[in-house]
N, C-alpha and C positions, 0 to 999 in steps of 0.2 A: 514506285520507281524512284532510286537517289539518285539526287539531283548532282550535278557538278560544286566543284570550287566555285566559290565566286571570290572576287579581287577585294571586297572590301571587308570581310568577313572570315572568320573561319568556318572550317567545315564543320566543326562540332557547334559552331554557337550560331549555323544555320540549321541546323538539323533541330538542334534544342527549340529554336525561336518558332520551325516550321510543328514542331509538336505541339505545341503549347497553341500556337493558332487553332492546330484541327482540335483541341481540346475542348477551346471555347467554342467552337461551329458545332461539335455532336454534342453539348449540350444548350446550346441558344435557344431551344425552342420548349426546355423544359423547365428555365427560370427568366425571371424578368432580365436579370444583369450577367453576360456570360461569364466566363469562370476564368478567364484573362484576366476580367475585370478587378474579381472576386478579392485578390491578393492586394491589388492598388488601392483598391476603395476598402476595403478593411481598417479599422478602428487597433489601436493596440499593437500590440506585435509581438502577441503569442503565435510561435513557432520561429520567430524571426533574432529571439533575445537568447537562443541558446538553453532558457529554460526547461527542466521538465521535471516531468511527474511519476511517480511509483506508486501505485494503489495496492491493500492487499485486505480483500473483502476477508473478515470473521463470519463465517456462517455458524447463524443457529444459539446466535446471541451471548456475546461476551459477559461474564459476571465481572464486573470493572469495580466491587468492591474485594472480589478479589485478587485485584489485579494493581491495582492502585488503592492502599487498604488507610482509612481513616484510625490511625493504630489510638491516636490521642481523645477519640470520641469514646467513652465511656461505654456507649450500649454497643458496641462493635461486639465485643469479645461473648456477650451473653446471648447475641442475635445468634449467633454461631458458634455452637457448644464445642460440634467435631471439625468445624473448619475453621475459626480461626487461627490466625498466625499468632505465636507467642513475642512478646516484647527479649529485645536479650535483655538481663539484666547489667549487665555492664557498657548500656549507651543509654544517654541521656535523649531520649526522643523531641525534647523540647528546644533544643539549640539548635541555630541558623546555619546553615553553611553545605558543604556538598553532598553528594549520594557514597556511602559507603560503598567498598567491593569487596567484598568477602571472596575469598580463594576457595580452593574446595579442601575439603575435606575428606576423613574417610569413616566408611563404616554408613552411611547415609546416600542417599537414592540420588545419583550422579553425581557426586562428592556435594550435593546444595549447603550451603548455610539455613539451620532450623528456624531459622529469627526471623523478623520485618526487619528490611532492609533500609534505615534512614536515611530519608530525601531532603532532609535540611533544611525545611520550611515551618520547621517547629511541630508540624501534625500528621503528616502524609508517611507512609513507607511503601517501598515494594515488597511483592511475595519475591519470597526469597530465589524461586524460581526464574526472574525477571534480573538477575545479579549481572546478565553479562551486558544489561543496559545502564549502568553506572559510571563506565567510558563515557559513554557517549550522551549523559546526560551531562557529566562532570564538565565537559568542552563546550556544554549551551547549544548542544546543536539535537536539542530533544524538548518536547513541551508535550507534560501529559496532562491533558484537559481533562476535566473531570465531568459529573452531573452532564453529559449531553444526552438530547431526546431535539423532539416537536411537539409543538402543541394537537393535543387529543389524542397521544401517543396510540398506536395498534399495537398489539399484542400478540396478532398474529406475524410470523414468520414470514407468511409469502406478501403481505399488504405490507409489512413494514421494509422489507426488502425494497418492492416497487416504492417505495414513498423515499428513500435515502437515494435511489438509481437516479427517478422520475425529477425530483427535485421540486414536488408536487405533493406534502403529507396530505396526506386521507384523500387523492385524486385517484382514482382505476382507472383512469381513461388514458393520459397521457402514457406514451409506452417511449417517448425519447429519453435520454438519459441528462444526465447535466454535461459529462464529459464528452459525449458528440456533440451538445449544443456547442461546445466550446471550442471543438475541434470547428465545425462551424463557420463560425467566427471568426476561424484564423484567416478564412479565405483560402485556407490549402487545402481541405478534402474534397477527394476528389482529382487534384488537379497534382498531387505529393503522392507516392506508391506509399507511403507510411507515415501516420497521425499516429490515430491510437490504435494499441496492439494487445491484446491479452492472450494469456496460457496458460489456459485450463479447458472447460469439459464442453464448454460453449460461452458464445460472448455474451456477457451482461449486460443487464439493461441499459445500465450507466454510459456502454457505448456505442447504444444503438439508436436508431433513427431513418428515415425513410428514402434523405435527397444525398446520403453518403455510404460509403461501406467501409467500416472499420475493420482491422483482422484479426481473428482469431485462430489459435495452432493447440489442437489438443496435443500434440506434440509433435515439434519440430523435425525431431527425428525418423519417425514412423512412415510419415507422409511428403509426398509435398506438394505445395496448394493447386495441383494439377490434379488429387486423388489417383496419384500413380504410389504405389506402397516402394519404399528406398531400397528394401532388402530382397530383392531376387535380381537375376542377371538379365532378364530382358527390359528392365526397365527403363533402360536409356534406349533402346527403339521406341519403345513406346511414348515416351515423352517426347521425344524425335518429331514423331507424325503427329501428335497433338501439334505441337508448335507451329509446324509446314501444314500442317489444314487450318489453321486459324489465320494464317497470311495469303490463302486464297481468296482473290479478288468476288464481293458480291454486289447483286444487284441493290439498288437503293431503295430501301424500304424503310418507312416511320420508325424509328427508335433503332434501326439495327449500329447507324454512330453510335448510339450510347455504350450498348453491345458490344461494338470494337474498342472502347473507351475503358471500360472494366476488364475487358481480357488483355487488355494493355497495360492496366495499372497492375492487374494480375503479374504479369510477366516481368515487369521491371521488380517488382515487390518478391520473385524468386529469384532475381539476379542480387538483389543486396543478401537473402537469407543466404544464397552460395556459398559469401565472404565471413558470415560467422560462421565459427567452432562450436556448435553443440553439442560437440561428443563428449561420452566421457574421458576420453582421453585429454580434451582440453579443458577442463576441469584442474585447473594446476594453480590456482588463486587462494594465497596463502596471506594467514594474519604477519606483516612484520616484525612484531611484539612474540614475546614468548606468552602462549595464552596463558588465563588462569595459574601464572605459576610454575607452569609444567617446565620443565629446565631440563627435566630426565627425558621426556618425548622429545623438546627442542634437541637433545643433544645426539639424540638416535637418527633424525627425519631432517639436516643439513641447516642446523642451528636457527630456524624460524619457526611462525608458532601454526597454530591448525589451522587446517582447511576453511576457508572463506563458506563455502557451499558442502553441508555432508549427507551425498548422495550417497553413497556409497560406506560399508562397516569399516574400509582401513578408512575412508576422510572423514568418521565421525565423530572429528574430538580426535584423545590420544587416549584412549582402551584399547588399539592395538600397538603396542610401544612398536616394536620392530617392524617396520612393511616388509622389511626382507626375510623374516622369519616367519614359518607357520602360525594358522590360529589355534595355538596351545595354549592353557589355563597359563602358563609360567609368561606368556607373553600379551597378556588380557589385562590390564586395571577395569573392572565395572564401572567405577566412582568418574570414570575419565570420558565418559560417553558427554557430545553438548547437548543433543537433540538425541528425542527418542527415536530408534531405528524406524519407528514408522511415519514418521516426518522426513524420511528421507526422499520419497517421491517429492513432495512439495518444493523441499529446497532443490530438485532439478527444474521445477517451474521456475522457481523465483530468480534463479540463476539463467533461466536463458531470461527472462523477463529483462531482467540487469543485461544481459548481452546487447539486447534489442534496441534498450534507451543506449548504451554505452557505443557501438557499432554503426548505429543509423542514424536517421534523420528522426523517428519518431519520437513524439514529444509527452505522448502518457504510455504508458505500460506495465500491465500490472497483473495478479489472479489470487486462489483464493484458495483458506483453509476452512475444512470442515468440524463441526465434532462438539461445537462449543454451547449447544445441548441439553446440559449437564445436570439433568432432574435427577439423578441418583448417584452415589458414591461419585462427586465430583472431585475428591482428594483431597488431604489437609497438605501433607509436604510432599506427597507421590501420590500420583493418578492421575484424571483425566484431565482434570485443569490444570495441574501443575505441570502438565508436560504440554501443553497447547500455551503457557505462558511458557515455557523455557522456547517453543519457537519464535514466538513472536520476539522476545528478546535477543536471542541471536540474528535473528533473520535481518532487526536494524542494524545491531555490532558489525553483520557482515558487512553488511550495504556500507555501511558510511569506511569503513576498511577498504570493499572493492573500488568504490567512486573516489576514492584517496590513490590511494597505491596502485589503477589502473587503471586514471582516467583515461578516456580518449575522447570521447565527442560529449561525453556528459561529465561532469565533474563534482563531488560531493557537494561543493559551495552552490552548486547551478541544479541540484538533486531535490526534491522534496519528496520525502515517504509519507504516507499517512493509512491508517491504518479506519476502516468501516464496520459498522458491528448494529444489526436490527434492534436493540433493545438493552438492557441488562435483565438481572438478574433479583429476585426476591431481597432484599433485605434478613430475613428471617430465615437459615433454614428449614429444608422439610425433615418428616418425617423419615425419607429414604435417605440422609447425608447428602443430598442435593440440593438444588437449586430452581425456582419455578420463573416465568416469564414477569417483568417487571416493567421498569421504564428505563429510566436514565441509566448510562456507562460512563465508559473512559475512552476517549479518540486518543492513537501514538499520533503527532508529527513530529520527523525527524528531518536535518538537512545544515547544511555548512549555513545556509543564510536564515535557521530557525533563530528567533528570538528567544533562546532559554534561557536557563540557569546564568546569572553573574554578567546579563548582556544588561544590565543598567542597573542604579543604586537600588539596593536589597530584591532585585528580582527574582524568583522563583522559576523554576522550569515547571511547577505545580501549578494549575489553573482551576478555581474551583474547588478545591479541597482544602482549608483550612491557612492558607498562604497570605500573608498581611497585602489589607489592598483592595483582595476581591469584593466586586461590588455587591455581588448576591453574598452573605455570611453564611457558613455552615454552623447551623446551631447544632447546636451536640443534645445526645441525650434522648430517652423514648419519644419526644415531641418533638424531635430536631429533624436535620435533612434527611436522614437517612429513614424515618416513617414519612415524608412530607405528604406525599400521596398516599388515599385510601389507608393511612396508615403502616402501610407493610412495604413504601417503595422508596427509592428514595425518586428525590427530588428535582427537576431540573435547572440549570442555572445558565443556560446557553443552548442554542440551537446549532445543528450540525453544520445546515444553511450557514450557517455565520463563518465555522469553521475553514469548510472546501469555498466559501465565496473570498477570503484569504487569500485563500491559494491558489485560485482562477486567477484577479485582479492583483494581487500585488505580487505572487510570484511569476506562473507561467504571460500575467503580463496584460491583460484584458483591460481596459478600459471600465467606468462605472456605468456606463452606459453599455456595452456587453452586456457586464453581469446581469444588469437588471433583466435582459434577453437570456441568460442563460440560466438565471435563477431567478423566477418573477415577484418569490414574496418581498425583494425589494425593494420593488416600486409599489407596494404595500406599506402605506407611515402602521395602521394595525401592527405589523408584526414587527417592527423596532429592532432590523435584523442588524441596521446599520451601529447606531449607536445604544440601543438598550431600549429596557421602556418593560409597561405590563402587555402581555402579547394577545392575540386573539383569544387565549384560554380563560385570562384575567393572572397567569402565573408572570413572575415576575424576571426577566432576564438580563444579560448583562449586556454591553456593545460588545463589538470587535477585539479581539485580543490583542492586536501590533506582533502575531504570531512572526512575520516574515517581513 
């Protein structure tokens, strides 16, 4: 029953004060300190600082040598007879200074440039596939790390997934994540209709855990978290009498507060999705730059550049010049496609993902791509990994574009992407023009407050890969980083832990004392996560990066 006015108050900010009370009462009896409490007494002030987080899991194991390619290491090019990237001959790979951008071209497999793409650390290039991350390396708001693993590395798929979620390598037992631990800790789960949020096929490990409930949306559209389906016309009865039977008064029974307590946070968590546009129709987030060059698309499509998010064949790129004209050969460029059409589901995740942080209160949100696999015909400058690297590089270029040009509650500067990936990839190709299960890769962090390229005298946006400085050296050569392990892998130079504990503590904001809670190997001196050191394994690794 609503209570009256009162004189000293308003009516919104007794109602607010009276929820929040019965919050902390249906659950008092399930933790030591009620969850009133939970906010005050909290450490840090992640969810508090505006911060937040973008994740976007690689499933199935990124080849980060082909992805971030050691062009200047001699045995690169022999390891990999049908997949290496060729040198251009008219750039000097050894001189300091920014990421080229090559424009497209034509006649070649979505206009790419055929070359390694120079990152200006004297040794490092991108697949040329990776070109539309050259922006946004050039402005220091990118740092591609290189050689990351754990120590005793797995090999398996499903154990190394749980070890990168769990924040626990070579643990099966733990099933929490790092990024519920952290929500956690904010003191708001639970007690906030939205922390963390993902969109994809079900919620990962990374943000799950037993005393919270994080959300996941296979799609936003289809459903809504009532499991009443959107598109038929009785659906608004239906949700109707959900609603009005879950406000019938019940008798008091052990746990059932808790019970009203979830279908409440349920329900306020459908009243913020209400106020986002997931359709495609609002889909209308445009690059303000003319992309790639395109001058002819900009000048057909109301003089701005391409589609931020391309769900769809007219917003994919500028291959279809005219939207007002039929899909005829005369009005098709192929070369002008950014993402391959089948990346186009993803980037409707990654786009309401962006809605999520950008619209709400929630402070991580994130989902994930498949495919990266790649034990046969994994592609020299077209194929399977050249079009799984052309996503992932657009999908930053957008991000830091939409959190620019259309901040609202998140802002590029207050943004961090980061990118997850179970392992790398062989050294050596196979026999099939693939790639087999290896150790160390490449993490993207991207974001307004990343420490890249030019953010201090001669910094690198390169970490680990051949950049004046780093503490681990990549030695070149059949004996160097690239065989360091069993000969055939390369080598690790940094722990993951190292990386996302960055980004816990000094961006979305945690305290070191969190972290050590949200990630334990750091009250571990053995594992040397903080400042470097030889780790459990006896391998030798770096400190902290000053990533953010």
């Amino acid at each position: 029953m609503r209570k009256s006015n009162l004189n000293l108050i308003t009516r919104r900010g007794f109602l607010d004060a009276g929820m929040k009370s019965s919050l902390a009462v249906a659950l008092s009896t399930l933790v030591d300190i009620p969850l009133v409490m939970k906010r005050a007494l909290a450490e840090g002030s992640i969810g508090l600082n505006g911060k937040k987080l973008l994740c976007i899991w690689l499933r199935g194991a990124n080849d980060g040598l082909n992805s971030v390619i050691p062009i200047q290491d001699a045995a690169y090019a022999g390891a990999r007879p049908t997949l290496a990237i060729p040198k251009d001959s008219g750039i000097v790979y050894s001189t300091s200074g920014g990421c080229d951008l090559p424009v497209s071209g034509t006649g070649s497999v979505y206009g790419s440039y055929p070359y390694a793409i120079r990152l200006g650390n004297g040794f490092a290039a991108l697949h040329p596939s990776l070109k539309f991350l050259a922006p946004v390396y050039n402005s220091g708001d990118l740092a591609l790390i290189h050689r990351v693993a754990y120590p005793k590395q797995s090999r398996s798929h499903f154990d190394s997934q749980r070890y990168w979620e769990n924040g626990y390598p070579n643990n099966n037992v733990s099933s929490e994540g790092i990024f519920y631990r952290a929500m956690v800790e904010s003191g708001l789960a639970n007690s906030a209709p939205l922390t963390g949020v993902s969109i994809q096929s079900s919620l990962p490990m990374i943000l799950r855990g037993s005393d919270a409930a994080m959300t996941n949306l296979t799609d936003p559209l289809r459903y809504d978290l009532l499991g009443v389906p959107n598109n038929a016309a009785g659906n608004a009865k239906a949700t109707n009498s959900l609603f009005t039977a879950n406000r019938y008064p019940f008798p008091s029974k052990l746990n059932r507060e808790l019970l009203q307590l979830q279908y409440s946070n349920m329900e306020k968590t459908l009243g913020v999705f209400a106020g986002i546009d997931f359709t495609e129709g609002g889909n209308t987030f445009r690059d303000n730059e003319i992309t790639d060059d395109d001058a002819e698309w900009a000048a057909l499509n109301g003089g701005e550049g391409y589609y931020l998010f391309p769900t769809t064949n007219v917003k994919n790129g500028g291959w279809r010049r005219d939207p007002a004209l039929p899909s005829q050969d005369a009005n098709i460029r192929g070369d002008k496609y950014v993402v391959d059409p089948n990346q186009q589901s993803f980037f409707t995740n990654l786009k309401a993902a962006a809605l999520v942080l950008n619209k709400t209160d929630a402070i991580i949100a994130g989902s994930e791509i498949g495919g990266f696999d790649t034990h046969q015909n994994q592609g020299q400058l077209a194929g399977q990994h050249p079009i799984l690297n052309r996503t992932i590089g657009w999908s930053i270029s957008a991000l830091r574009k939409y959190f620019t040009r259309y901040a609202d509650k998140a802002t590029w500067d207050n943004v961090v992407v980061v990118t997850l990936s179970e392992f790398g990839r062989t050294t050596v190709e196979n026999a099939d023009q693939g790639t087999d299960h290896a150790e160390a890769s490449v993490m993207w962090v991207a974001g307004g407050g990343v420490q890249g390229y030019d953010a201090g005298a001669g910094r690198s946006g390169v970490f680990n890969c051949g950049s004046a400085g780093d503490p681990v050296v990549w030695n070149t050569g059949g004996s160097g980083a690239m065989y360091g392990v069993s000969g055939r892998y390369l080598s690790r130079a940094c722990d993951y832990r190292q990386v996302l504990g960055e980004i816990v503590r000094d961006h979305l904001g945690a305290t070191q004392a969190q972290l050590n809670r949200i990630i334990p190997g750091y009250v571990n001196p053995a594992e040397h996560l903080l400042s470097g050191g030889i780790s459990t394994d006896g391998v030798q690794i770096r400190g902290e990066l000053s990533l953010v």
